[in-house]
One Martini backbone bead per residue (centre of mass of N, CA, C, O) as a GRO file, in nm:
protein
  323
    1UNK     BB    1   2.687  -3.591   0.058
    2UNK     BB    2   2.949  -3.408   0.089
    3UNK     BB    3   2.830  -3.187  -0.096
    4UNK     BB    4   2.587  -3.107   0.096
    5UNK     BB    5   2.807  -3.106   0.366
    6UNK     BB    6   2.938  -2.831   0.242
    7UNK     BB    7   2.690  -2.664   0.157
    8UNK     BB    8   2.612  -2.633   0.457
    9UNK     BB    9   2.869  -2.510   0.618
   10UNK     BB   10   2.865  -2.275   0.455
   11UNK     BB   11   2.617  -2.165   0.569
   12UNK     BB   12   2.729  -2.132   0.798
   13UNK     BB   13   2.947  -1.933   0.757
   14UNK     BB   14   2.739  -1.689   0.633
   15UNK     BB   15   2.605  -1.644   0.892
   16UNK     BB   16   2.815  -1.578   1.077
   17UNK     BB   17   2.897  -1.321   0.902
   18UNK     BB   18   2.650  -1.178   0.918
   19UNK     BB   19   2.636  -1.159   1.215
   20UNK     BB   20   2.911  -1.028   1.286
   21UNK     BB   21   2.828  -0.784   1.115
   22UNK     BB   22   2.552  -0.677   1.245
   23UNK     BB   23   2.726  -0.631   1.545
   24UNK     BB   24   2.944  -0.422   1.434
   25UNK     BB   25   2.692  -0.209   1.373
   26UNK     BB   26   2.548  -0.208   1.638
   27UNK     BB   27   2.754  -0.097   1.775
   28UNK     BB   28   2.815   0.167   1.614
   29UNK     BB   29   2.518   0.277   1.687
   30UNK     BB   30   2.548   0.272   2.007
   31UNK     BB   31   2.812   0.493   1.986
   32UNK     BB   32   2.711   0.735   1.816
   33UNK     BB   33   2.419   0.718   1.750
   34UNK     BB   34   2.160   0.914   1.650
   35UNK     BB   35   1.925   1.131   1.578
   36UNK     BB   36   1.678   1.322   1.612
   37UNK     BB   37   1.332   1.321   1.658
   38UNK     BB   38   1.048   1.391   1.598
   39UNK     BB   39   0.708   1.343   1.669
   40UNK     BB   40   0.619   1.314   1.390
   41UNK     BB   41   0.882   1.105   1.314
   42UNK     BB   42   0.819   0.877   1.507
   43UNK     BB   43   0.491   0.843   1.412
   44UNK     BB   44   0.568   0.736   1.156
   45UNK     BB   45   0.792   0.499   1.220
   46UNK     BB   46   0.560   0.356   1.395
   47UNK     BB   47   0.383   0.287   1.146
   48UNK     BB   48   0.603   0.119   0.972
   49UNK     BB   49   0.676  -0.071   1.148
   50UNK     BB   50   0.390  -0.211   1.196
   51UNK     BB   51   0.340  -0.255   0.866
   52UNK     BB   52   0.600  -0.469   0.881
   53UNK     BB   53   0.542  -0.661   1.077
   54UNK     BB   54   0.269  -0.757   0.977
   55UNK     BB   55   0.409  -0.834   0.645
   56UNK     BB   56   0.643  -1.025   0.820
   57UNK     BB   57   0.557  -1.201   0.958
   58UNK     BB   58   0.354  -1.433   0.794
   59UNK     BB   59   0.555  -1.423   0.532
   60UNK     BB   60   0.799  -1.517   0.710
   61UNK     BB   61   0.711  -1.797   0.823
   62UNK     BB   62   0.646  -1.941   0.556
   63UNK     BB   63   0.944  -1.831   0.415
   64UNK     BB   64   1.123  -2.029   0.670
   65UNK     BB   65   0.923  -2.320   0.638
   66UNK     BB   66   1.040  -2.387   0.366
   67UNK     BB   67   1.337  -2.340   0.361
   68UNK     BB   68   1.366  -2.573   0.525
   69UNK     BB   69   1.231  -2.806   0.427
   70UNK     BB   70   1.415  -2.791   0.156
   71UNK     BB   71   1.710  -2.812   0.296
   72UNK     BB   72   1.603  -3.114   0.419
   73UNK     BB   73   1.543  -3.248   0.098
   74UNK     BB   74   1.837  -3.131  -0.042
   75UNK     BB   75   2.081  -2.959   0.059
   76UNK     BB   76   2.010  -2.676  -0.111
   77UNK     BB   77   2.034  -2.320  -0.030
   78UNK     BB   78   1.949  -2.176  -0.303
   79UNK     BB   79   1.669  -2.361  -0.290
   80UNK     BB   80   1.583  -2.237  -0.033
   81UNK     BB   81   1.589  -1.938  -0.092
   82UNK     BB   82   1.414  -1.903  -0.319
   83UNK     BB   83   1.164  -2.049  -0.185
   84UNK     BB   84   1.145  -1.790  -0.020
   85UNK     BB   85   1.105  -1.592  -0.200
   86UNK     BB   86   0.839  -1.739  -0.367
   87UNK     BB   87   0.660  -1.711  -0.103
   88UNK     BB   88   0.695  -1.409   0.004
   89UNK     BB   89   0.618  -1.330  -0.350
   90UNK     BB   90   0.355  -1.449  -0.419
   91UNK     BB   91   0.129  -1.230  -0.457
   92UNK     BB   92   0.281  -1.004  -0.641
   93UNK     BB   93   0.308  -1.198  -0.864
   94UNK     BB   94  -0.011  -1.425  -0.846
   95UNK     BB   95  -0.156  -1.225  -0.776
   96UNK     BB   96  -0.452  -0.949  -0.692
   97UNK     BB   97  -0.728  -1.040  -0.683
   98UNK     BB   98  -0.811  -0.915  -0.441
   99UNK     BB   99  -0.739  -0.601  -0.457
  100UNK     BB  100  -0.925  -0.594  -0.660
  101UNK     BB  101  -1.199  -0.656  -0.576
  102UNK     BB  102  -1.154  -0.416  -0.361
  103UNK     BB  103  -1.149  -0.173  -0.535
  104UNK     BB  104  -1.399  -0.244  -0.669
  105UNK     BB  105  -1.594  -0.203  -0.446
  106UNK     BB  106  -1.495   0.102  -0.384
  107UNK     BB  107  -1.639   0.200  -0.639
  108UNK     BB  108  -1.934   0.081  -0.627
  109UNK     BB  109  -1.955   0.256  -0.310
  110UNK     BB  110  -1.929   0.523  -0.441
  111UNK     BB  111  -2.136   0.542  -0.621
  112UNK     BB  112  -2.393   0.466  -0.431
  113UNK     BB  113  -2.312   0.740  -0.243
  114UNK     BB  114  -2.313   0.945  -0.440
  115UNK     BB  115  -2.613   0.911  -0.518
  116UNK     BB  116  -2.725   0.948  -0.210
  117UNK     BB  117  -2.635   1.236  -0.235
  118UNK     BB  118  -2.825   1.339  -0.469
  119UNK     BB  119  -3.057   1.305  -0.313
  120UNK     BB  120  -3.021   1.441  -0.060
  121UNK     BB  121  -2.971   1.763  -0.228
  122UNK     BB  122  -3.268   1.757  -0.331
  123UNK     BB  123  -3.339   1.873  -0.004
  124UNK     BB  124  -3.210   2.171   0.006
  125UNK     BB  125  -2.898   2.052   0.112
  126UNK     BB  126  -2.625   2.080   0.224
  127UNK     BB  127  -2.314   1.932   0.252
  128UNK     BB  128  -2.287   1.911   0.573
  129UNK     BB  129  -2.578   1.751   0.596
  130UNK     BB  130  -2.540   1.498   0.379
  131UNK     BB  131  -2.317   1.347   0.458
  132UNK     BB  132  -2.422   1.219   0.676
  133UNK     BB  133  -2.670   1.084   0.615
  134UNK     BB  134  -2.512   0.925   0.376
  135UNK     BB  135  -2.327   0.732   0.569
  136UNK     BB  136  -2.569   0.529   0.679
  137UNK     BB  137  -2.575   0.353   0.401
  138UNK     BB  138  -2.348   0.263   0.330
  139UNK     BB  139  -2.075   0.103   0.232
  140UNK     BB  140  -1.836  -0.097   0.401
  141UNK     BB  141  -1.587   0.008   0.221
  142UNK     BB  142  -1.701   0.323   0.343
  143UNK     BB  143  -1.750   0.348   0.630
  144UNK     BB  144  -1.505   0.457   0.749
  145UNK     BB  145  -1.399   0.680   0.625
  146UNK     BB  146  -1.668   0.836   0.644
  147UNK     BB  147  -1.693   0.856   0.971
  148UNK     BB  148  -1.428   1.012   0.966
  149UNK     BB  149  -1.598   1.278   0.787
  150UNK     BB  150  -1.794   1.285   1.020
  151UNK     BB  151  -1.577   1.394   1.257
  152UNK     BB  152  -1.459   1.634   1.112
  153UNK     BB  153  -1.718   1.821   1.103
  154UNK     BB  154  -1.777   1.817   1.370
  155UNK     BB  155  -1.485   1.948   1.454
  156UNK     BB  156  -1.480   2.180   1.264
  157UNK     BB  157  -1.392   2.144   1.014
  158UNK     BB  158  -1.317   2.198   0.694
  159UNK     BB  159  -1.431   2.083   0.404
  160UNK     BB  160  -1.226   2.042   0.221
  161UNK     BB  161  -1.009   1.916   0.410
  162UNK     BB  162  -1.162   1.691   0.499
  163UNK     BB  163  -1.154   1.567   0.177
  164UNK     BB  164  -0.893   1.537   0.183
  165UNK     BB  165  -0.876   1.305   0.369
  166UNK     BB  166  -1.067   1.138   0.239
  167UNK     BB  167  -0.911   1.081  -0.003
  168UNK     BB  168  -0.641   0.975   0.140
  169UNK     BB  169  -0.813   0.695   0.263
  170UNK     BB  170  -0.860   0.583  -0.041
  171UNK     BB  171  -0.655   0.604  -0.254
  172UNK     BB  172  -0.818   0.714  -0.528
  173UNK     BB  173  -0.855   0.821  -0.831
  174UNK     BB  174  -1.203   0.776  -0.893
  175UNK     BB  175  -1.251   0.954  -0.619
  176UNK     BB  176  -1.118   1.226  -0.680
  177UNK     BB  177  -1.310   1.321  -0.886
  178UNK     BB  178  -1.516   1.382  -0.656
  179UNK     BB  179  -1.417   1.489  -0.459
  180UNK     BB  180  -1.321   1.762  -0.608
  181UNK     BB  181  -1.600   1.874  -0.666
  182UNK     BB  182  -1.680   1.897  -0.345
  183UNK     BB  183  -1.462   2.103  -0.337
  184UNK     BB  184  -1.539   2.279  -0.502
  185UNK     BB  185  -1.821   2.359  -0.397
  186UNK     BB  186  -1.681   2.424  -0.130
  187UNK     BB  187  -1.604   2.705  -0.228
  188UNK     BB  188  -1.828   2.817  -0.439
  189UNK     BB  189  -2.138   2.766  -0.476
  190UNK     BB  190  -2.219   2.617  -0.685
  191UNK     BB  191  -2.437   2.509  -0.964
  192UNK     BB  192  -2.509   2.129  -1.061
  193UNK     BB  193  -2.440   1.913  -0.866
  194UNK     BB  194  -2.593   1.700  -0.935
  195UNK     BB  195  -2.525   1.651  -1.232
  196UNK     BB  196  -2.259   1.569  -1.159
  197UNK     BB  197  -2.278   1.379  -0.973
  198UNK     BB  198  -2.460   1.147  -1.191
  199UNK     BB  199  -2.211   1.136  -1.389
  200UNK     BB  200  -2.016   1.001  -1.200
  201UNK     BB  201  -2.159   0.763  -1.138
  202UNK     BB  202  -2.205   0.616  -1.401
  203UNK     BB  203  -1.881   0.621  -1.450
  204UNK     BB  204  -1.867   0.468  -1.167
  205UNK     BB  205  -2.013   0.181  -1.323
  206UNK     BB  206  -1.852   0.171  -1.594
  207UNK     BB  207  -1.565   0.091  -1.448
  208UNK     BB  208  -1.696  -0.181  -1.284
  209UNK     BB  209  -1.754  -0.305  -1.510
  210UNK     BB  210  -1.491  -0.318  -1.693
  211UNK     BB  211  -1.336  -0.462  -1.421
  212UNK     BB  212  -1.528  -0.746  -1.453
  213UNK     BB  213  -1.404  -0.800  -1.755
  214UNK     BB  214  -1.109  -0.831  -1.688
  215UNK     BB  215  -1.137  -1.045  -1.432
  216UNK     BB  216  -1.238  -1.269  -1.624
  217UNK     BB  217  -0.988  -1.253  -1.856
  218UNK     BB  218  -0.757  -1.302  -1.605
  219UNK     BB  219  -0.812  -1.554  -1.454
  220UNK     BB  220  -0.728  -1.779  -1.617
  221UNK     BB  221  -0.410  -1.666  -1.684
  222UNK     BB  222  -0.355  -1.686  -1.374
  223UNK     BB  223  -0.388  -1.980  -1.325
  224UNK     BB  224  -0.178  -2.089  -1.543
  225UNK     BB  225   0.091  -1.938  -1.440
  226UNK     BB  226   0.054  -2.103  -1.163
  227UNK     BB  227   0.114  -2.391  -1.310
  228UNK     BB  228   0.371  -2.355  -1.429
  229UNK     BB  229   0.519  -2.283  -1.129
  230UNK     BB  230   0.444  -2.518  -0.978
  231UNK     BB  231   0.621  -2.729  -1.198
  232UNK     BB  232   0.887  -2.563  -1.202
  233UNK     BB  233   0.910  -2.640  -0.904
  234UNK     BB  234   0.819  -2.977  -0.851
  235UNK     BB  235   1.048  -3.112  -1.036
  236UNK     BB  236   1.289  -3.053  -0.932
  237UNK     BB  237   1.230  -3.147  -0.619
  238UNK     BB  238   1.131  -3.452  -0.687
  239UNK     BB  239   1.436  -3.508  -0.822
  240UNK     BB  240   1.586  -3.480  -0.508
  241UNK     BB  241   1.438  -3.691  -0.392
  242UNK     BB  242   1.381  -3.946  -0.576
  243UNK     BB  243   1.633  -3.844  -0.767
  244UNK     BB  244   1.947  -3.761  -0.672
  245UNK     BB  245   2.145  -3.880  -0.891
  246UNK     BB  246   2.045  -3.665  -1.143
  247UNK     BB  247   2.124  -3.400  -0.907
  248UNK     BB  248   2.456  -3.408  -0.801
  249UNK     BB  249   2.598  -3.189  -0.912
  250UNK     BB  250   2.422  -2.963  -0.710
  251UNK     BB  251   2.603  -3.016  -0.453
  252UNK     BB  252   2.813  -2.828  -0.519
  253UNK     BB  253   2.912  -2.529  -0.574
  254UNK     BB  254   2.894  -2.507  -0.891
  255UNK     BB  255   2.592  -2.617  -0.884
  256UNK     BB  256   2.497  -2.359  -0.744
  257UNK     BB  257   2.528  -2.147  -0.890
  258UNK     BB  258   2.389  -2.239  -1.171
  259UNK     BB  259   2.129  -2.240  -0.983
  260UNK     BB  260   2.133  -1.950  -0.931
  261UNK     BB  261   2.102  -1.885  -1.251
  262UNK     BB  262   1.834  -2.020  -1.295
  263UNK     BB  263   1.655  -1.880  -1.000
  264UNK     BB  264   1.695  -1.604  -1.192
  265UNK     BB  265   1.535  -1.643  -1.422
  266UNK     BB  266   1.261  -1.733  -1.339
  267UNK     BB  267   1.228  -1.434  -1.169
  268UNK     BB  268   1.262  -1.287  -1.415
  269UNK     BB  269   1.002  -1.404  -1.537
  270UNK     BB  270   0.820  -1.375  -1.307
  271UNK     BB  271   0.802  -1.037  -1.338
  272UNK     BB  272   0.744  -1.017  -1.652
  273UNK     BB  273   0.450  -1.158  -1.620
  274UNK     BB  274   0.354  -0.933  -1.378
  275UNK     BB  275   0.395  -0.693  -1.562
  276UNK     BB  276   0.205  -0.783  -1.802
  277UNK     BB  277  -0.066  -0.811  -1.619
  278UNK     BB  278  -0.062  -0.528  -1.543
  279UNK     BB  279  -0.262  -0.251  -1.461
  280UNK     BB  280  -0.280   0.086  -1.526
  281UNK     BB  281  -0.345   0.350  -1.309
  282UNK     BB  282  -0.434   0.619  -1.252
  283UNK     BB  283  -0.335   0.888  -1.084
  284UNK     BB  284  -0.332   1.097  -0.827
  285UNK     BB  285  -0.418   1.425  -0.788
  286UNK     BB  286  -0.456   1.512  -0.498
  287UNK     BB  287  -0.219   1.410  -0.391
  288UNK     BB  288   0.029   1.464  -0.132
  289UNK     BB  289   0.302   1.491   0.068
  290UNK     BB  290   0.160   1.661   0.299
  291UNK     BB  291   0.006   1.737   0.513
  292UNK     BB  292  -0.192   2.024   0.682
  293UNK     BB  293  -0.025   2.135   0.888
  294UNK     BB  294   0.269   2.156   0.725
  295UNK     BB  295   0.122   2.403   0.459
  296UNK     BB  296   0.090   2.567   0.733
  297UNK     BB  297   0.166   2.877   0.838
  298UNK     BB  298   0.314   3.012   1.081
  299UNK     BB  299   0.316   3.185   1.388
  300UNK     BB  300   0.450   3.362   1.593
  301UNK     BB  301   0.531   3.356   1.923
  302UNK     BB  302   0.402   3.690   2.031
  303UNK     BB  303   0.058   3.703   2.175
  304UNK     BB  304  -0.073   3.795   1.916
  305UNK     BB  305  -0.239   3.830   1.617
  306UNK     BB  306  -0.246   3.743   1.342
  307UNK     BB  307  -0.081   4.007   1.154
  308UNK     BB  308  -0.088   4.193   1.376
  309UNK     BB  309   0.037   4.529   1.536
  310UNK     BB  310  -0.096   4.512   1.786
  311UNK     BB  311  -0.242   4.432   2.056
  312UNK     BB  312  -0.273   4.175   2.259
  313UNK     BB  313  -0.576   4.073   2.112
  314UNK     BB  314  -0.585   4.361   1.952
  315UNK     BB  315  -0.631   4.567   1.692
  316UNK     BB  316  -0.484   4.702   1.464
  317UNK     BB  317  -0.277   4.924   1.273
  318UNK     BB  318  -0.070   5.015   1.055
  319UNK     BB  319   0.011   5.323   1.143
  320UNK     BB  320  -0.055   5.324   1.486
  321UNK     BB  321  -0.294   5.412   1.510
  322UNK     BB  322  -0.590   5.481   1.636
  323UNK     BB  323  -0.926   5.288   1.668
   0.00000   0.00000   0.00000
């Protein structure tokens, strides 16, 4: 017990350190000030925060309420730091089956929209007047996207921007190739779309079967897994309930030490099941770096036309001469 109120003590001395350090950095950040951003940085900062806070909440809450159980049942901060760590961590570890479910449906309604353009291009409509049609019967997992690109055709964005825009809202490379056709054909205005869109749809239907059967072969093994790491952390913490006095020398500092080496060893095991359960996606191809306001050259306020050198409001000449 003495072993276990000492490293106690001491958790309480780090948390103590950790305060007084926080707030002598918020000292130095509130005296010394941050640098100016702009409109553009502030809203994408104030994106990440919520974003952040989200993720955190959560998550972060689940992982707070476990540390503290097991630190009251073990009185090892170590086992207590570890546990909330694996809590906090446990979707990305062992979970993933959800986000591919997610991207399956998205990937199947994307077909599904394919196709339902290819057939309203059949009643000789360009890409403009199609694509509003076909968002109205999509499915669930893309009707938001889709929405959002016929509020900018009405807006009278460019058919490409808005395409890109919609791509980038996807984050789907399998996307990204269908995307693409119809960027090409808006700015080509070449024949041929259907049969495109057609051979594309197939592909992404063959993807979907693929996806299915991939999904069906990892449930077991990620299963396996799950208990796996369920029985190597359900043993140690029940020998510390159950049976203190077996594992009793993890309760000096030497003894955390150890321990701490050993459930670094553990997540680096589980980091590595991991890597290797992970499918590999290809990258998107579309994807940018910047948005489009800010790959387009500005022109100074000059109060004249971009680009002409005449009267304000009025097309000039080269030479200078009248027009």
């Amino acid at each position: 017990m003495s072993g276990g109120l000492f490293s106690l003590t001491t958790l309480l001395a780090l948390l103590c350190g950790v305060a007084v350090g926080g707030g002598l950095g918020l000292l130095v950040v509130a005296l010394r000030g941050l640098p100016p951003r702009t409109v553009e940085e502030r809203a994408a900062r104030q994106r990440r925060l919520s974003e952040l806070a989200t993720f955190f909440g959560r998550r972060g809450t689940i992982a707070v309420g476990t540390a503290l159980v097991v630190l009251l049942l073990t009185r090892w901060p170590i086992a207590a730091l570890a546990s909330a760590l694996l809590a906090f961590s446990w979707n990305q570890l062992f979970g993933g089956a959800a986000e591919e479910r997610a991207a399956m449906r998205r990937v199947e309604a994307l077909a599904s929209w394919t196709e339902s353009l290819r057939d309203t291009i059949a009643g000789a409509v360009g890409l403009e007047q199609a694509i509003p049609s076909s968002a109205r019967a999509a499915a669930p997992a893309l009707r938001g996207p889709l929405n959002n690109l016929v509020d900018r055709l009405r807006a009278r964005t460019p058919l490409p921007d808005a395409l890109q825009e919609f791509a980038d809202e996807l984050d789907d490379s399998s996307a990204d190739v269908i995307i693409a056709s119809l960027m090409l054909n808006a700015r080509l205005r070449g024949p041929g779309l259907r049969e495109v869109l057609g051979a594309l749809a197939k592909s992404a239907r063959e993807e979907v079967d693929m996806r299915q059967r991939v999904m069906a072969q990892r449930a077991s093994t990620r299963r396996s897994v799950q208990i796996v790491v369920g029985v190597s952390v359900a043993f140690p913490l029940g020998l510390a309930i159950f049976n203190p006095s077996f594992v009793e020398p993890f309760g000096d500092p030497l003894g955390q030490a150890v321990l701490a080496v050993v459930c670094g060893l553990f997540g680096l095991g589980f980091w590595w099941m991991r890597r290797l359960s992970t499918i590999e996606t290809p990258e998107r191809f579309l994807a940018r770096a910047e948005p489009a306001s800010a790959l387009r050259p500005r022109e100074p306020a000059t109060g004249r036309l971009p680009g002409l050198p005449g009267l304000p409001g009025l097309p000039g000449r080269r030479d200078g001469g009248a027009a």
